[in-house]
CHARMM-style PDB file with segment names, atoms N, HN, CA, C and O in Angstrom:
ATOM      1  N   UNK     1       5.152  17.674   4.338  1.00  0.00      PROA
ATOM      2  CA  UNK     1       4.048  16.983   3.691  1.00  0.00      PROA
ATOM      3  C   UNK     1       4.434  16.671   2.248  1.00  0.00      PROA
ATOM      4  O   UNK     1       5.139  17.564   1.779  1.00  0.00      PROA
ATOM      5  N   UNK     2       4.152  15.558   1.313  1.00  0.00      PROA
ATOM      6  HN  UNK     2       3.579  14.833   1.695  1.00  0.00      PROA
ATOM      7  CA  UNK     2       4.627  15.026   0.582  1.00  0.00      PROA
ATOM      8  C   UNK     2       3.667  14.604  -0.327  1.00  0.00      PROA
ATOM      9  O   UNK     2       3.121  13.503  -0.264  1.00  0.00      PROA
ATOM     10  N   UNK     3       3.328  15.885  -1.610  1.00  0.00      PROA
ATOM     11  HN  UNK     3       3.771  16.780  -1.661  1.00  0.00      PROA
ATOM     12  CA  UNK     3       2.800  16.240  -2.793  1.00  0.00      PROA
ATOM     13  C   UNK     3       2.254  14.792  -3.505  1.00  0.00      PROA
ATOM     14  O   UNK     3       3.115  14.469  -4.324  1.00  0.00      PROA
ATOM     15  N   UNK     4       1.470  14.093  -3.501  1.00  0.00      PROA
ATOM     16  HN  UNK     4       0.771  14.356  -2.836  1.00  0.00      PROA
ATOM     17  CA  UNK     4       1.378  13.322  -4.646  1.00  0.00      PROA
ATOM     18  C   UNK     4       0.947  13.669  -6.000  1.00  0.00      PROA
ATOM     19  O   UNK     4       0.305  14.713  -5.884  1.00  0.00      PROA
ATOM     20  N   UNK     5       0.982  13.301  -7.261  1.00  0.00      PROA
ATOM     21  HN  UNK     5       1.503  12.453  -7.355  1.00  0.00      PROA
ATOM     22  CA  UNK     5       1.032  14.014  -8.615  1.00  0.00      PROA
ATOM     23  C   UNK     5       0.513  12.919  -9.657  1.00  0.00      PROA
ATOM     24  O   UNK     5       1.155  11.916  -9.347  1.00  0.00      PROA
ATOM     25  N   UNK     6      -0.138  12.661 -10.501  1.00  0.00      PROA
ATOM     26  HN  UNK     6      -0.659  13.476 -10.753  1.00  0.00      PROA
ATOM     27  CA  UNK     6      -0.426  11.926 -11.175  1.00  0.00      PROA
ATOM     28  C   UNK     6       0.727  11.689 -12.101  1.00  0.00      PROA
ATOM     29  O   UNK     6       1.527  12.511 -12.547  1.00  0.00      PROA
ATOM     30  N   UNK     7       0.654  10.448 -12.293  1.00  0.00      PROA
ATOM     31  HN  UNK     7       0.004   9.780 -11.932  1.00  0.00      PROA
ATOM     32  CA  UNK     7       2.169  10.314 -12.940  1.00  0.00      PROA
ATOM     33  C   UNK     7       3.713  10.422 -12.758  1.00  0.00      PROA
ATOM     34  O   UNK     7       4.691  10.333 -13.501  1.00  0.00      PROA
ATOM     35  N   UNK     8       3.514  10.629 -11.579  1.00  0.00      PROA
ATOM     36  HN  UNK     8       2.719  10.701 -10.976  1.00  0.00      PROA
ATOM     37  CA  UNK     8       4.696  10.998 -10.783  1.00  0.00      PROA
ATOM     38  C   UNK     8       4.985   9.763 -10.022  1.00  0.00      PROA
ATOM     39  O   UNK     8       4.459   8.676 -10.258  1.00  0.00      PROA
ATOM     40  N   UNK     9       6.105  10.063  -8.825  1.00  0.00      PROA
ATOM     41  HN  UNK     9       6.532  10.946  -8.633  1.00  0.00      PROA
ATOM     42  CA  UNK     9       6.448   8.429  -8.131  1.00  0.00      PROA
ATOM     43  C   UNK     9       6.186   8.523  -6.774  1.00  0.00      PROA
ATOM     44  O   UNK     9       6.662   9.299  -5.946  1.00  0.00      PROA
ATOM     45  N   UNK    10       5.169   7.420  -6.617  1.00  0.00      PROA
ATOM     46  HN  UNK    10       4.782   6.789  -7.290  1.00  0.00      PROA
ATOM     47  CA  UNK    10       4.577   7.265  -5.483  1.00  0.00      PROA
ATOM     48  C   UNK    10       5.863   7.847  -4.195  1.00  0.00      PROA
ATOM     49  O   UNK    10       7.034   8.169  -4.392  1.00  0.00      PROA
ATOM     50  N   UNK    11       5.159   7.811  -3.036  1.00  0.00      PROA
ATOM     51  HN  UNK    11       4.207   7.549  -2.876  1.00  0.00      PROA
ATOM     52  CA  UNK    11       6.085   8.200  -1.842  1.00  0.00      PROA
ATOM     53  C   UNK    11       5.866   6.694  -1.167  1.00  0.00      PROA
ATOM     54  O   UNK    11       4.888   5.954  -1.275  1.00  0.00      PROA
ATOM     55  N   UNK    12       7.310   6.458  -0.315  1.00  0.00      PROA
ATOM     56  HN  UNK    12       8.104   7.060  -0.228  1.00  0.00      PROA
ATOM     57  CA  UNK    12       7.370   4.915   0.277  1.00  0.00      PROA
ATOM     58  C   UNK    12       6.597   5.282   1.202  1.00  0.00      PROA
ATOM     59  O   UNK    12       6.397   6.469   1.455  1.00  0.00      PROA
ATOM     60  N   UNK    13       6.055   4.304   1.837  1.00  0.00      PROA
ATOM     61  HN  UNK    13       6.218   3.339   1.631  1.00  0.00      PROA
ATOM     62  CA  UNK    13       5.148   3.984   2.904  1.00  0.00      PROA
ATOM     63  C   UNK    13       5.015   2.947   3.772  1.00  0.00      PROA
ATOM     64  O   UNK    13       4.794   2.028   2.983  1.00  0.00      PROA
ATOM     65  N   UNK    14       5.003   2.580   4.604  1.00  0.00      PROA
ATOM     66  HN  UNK    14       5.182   3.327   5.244  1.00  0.00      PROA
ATOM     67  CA  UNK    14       4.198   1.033   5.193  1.00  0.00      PROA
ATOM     68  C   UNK    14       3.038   1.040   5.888  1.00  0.00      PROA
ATOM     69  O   UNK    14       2.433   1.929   6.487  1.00  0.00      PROA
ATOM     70  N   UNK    15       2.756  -0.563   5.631  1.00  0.00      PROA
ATOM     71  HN  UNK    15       3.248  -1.286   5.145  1.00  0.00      PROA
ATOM     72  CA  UNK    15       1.233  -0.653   5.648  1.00  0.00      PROA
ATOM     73  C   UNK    15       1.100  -1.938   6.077  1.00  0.00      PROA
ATOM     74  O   UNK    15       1.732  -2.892   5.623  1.00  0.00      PROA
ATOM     75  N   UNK    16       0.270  -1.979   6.965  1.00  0.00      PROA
ATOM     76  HN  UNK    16      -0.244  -1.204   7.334  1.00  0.00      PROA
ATOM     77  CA  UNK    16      -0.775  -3.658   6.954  1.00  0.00      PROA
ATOM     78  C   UNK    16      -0.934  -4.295   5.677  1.00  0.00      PROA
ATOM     79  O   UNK    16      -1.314  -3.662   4.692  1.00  0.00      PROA
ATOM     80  N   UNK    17      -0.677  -5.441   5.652  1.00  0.00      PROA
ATOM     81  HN  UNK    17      -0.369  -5.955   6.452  1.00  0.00      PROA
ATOM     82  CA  UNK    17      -1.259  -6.213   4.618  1.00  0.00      PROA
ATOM     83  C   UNK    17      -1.261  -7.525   4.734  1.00  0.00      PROA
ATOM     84  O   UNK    17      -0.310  -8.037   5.324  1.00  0.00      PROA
ATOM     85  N   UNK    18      -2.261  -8.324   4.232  1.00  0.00      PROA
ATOM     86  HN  UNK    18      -3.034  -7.909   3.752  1.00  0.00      PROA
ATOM     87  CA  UNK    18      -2.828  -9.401   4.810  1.00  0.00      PROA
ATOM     88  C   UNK    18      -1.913 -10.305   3.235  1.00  0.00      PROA
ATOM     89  O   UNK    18      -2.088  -9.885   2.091  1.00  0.00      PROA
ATOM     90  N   UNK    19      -1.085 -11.416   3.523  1.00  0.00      PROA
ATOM     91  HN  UNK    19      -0.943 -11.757   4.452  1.00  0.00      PROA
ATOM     92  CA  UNK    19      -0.384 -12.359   2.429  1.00  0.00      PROA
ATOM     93  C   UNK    19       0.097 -13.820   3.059  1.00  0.00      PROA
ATOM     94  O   UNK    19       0.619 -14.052   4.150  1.00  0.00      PROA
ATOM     95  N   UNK    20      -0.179 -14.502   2.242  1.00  0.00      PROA
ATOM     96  HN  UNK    20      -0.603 -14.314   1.356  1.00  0.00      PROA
ATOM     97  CA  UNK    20       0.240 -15.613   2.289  1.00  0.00      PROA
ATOM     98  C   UNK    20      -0.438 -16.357   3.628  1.00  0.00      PROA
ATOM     99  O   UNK    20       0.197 -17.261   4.170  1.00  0.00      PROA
ATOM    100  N   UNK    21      -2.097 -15.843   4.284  1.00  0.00      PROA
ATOM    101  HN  UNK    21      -2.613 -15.108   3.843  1.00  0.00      PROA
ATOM    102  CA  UNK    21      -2.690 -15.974   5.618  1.00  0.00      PROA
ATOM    103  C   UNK    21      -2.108 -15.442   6.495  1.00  0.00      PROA
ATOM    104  O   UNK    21      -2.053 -16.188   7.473  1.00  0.00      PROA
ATOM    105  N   UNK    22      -1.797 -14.830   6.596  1.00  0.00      PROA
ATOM    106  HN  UNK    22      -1.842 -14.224   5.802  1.00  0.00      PROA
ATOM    107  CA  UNK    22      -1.247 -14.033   7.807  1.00  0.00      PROA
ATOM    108  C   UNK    22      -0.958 -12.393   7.600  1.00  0.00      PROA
ATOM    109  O   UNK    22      -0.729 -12.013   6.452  1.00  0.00      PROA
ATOM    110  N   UNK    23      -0.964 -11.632   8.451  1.00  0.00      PROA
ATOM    111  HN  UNK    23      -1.151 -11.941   9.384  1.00  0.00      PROA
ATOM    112  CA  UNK    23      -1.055  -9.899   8.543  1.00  0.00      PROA
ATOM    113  C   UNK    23       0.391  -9.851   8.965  1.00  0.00      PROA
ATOM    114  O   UNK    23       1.021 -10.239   9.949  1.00  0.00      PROA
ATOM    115  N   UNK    24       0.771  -9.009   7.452  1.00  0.00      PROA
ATOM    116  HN  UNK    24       0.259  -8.694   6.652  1.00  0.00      PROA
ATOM    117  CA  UNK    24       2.382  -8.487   7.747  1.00  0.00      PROA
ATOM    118  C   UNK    24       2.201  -7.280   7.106  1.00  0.00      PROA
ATOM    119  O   UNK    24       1.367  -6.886   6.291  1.00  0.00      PROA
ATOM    120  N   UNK    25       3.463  -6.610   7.816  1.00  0.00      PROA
ATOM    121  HN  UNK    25       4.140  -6.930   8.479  1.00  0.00      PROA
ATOM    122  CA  UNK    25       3.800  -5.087   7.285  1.00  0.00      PROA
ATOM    123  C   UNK    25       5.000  -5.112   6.325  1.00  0.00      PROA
ATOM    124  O   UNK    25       6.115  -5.608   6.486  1.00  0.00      PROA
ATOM    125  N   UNK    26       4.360  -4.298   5.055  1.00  0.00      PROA
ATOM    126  HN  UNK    26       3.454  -3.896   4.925  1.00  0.00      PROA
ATOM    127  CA  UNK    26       4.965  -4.061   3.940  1.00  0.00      PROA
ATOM    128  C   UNK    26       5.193  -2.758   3.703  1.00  0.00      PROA
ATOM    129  O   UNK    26       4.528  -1.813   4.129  1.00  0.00      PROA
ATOM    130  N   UNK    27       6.206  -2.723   2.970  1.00  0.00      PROA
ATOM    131  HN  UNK    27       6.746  -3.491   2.624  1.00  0.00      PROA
ATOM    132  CA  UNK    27       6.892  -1.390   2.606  1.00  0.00      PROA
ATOM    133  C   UNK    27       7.126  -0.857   1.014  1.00  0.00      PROA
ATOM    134  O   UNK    27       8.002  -1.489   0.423  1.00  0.00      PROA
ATOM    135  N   UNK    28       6.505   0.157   0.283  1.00  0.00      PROA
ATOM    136  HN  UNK    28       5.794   0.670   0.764  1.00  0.00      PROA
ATOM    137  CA  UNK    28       6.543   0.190  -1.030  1.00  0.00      PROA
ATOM    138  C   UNK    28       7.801  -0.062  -1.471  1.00  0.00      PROA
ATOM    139  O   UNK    28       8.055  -0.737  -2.469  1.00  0.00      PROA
ATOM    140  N   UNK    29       8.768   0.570  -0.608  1.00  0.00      PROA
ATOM    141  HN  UNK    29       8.562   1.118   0.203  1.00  0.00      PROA
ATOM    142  CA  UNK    29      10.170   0.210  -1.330  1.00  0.00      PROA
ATOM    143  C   UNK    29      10.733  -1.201  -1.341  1.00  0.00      PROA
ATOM    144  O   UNK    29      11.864  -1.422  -1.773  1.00  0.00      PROA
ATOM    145  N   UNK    30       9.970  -2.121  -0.882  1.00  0.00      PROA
ATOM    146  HN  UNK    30       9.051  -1.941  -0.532  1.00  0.00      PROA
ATOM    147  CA  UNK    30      10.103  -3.574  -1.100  1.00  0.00      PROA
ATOM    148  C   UNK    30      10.031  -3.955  -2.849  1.00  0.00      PROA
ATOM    149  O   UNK    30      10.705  -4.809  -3.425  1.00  0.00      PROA
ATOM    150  N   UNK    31       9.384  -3.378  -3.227  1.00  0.00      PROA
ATOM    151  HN  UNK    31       8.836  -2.685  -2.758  1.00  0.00      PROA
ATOM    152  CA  UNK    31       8.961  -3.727  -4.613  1.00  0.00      PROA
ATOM    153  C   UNK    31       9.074  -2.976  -5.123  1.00  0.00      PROA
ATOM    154  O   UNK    31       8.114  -2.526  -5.749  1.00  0.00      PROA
ATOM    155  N   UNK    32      10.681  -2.196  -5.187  1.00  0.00      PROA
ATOM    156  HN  UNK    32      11.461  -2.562  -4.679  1.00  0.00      PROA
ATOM    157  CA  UNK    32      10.867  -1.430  -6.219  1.00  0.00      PROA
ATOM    158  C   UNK    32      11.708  -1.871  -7.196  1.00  0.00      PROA
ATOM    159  O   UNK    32      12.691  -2.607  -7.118  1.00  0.00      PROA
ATOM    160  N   UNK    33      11.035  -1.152  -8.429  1.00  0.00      PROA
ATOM    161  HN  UNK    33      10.237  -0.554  -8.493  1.00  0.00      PROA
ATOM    162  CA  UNK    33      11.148  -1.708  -9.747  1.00  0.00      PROA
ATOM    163  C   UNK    33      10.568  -2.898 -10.556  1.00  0.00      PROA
ATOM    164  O   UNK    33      10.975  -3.382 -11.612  1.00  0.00      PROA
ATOM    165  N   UNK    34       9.364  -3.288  -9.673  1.00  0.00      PROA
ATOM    166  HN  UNK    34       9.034  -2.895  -8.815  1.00  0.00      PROA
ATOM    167  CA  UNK    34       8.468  -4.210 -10.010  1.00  0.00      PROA
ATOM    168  C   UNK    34       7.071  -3.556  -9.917  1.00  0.00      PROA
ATOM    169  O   UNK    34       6.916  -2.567  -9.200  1.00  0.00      PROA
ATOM    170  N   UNK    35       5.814  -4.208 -10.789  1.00  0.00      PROA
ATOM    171  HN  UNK    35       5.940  -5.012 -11.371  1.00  0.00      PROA
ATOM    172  CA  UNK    35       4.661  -3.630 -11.158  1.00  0.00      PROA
ATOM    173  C   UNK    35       3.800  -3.406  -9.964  1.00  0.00      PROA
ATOM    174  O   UNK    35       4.142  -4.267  -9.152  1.00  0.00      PROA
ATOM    175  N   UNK    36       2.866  -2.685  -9.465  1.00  0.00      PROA
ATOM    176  HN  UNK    36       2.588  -1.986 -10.124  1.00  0.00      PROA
ATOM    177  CA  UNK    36       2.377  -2.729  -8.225  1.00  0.00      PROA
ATOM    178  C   UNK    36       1.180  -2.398  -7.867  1.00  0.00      PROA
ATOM    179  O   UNK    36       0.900  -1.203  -7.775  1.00  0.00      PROA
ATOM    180  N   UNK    37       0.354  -3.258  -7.629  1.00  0.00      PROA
ATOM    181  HN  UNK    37       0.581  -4.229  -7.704  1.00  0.00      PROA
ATOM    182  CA  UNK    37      -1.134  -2.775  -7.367  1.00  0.00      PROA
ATOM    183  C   UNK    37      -2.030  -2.377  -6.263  1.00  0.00      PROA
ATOM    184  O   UNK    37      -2.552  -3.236  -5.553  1.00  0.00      PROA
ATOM    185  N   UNK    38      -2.263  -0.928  -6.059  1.00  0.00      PROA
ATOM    186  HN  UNK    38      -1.839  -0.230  -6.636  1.00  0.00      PROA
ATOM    187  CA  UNK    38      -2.709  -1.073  -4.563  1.00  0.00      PROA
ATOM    188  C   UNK    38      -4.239  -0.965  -4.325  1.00  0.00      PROA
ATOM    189  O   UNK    38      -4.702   0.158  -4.523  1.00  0.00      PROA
ATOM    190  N   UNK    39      -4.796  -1.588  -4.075  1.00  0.00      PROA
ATOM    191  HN  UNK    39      -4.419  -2.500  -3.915  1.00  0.00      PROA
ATOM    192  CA  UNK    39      -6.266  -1.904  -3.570  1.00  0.00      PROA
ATOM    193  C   UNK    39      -6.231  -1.682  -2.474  1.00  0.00      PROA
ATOM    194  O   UNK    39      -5.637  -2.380  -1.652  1.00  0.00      PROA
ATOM    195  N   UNK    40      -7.226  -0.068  -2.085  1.00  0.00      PROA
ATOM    196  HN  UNK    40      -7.708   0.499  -2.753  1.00  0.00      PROA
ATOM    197  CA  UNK    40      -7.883   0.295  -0.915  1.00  0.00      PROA
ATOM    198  C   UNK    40      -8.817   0.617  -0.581  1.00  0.00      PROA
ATOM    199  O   UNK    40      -9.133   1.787  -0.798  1.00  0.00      PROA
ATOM    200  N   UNK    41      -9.704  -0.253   0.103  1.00  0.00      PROA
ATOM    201  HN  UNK    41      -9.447  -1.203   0.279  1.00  0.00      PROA
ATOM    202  CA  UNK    41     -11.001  -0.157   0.171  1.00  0.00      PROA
ATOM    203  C   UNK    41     -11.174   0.719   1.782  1.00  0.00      PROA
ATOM    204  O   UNK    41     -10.510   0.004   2.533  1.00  0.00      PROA
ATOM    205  N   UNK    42     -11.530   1.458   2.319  1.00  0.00      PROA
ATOM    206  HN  UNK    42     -12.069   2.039   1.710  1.00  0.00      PROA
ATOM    207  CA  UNK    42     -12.290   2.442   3.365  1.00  0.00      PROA
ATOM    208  C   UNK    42     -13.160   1.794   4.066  1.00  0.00      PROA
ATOM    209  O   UNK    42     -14.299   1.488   3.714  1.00  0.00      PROA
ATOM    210  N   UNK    43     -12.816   1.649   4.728  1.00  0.00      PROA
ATOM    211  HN  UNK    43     -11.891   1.898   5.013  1.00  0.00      PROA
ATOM    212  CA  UNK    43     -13.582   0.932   5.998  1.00  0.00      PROA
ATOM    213  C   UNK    43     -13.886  -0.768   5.874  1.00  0.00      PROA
ATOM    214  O   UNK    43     -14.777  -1.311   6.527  1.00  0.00      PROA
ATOM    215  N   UNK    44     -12.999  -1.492   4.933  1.00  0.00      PROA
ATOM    216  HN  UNK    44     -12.275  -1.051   4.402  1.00  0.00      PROA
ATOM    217  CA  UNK    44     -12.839  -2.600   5.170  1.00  0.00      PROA
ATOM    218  C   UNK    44     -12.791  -2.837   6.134  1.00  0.00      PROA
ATOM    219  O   UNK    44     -12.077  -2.069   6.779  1.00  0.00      PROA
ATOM    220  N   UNK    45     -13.473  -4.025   6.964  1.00  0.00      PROA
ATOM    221  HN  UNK    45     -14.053  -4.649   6.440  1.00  0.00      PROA
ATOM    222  CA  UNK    45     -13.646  -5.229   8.098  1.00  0.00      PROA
ATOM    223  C   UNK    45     -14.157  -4.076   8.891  1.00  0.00      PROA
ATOM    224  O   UNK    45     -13.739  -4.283  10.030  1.00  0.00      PROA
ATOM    225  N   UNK    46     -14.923  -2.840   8.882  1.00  0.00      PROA
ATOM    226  HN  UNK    46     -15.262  -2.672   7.957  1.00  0.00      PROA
ATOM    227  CA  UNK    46     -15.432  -2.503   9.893  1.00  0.00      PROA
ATOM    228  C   UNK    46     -17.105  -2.637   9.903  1.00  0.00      PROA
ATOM    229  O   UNK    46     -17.447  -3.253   8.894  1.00  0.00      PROA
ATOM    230  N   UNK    47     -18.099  -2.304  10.619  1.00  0.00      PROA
ATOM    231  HN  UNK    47     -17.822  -1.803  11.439  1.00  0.00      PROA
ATOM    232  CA  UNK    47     -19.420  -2.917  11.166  1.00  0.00      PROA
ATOM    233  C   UNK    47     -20.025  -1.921  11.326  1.00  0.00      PROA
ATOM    234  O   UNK    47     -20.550  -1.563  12.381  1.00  0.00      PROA
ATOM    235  N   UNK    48     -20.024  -1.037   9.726  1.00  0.00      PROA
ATOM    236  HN  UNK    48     -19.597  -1.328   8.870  1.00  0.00      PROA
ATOM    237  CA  UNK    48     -20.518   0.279   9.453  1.00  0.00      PROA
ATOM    238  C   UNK    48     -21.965   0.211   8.819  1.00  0.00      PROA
ATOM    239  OT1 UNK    48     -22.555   1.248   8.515  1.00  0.00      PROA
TER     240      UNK     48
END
């Protein structure tokens, strides 16, 4: 299991993500060494 820490460096991951119209899977280490913003909203598109 893999500690996250404030200020520390994120752990790579992949993920869904919706770009350029279409749903592709991205990988943090795609964009390494560039600025990075992650917006996650919880229960987006569900009918809660």
């Amino acid at each position: 299991m893999v500690t996250v820490r404030v200020g520390g460096k994120a752990p790579d991951f992949e993920a869904p993500a919706y770009n350029k119209g279409k749903f592709v899977n991205i990988k943090l280490s795609d964009y390494s060494g560039k600025w990075v913003l992650l917006c996650f909203y919880p229960g987006d598109f569900t009918f809660v």
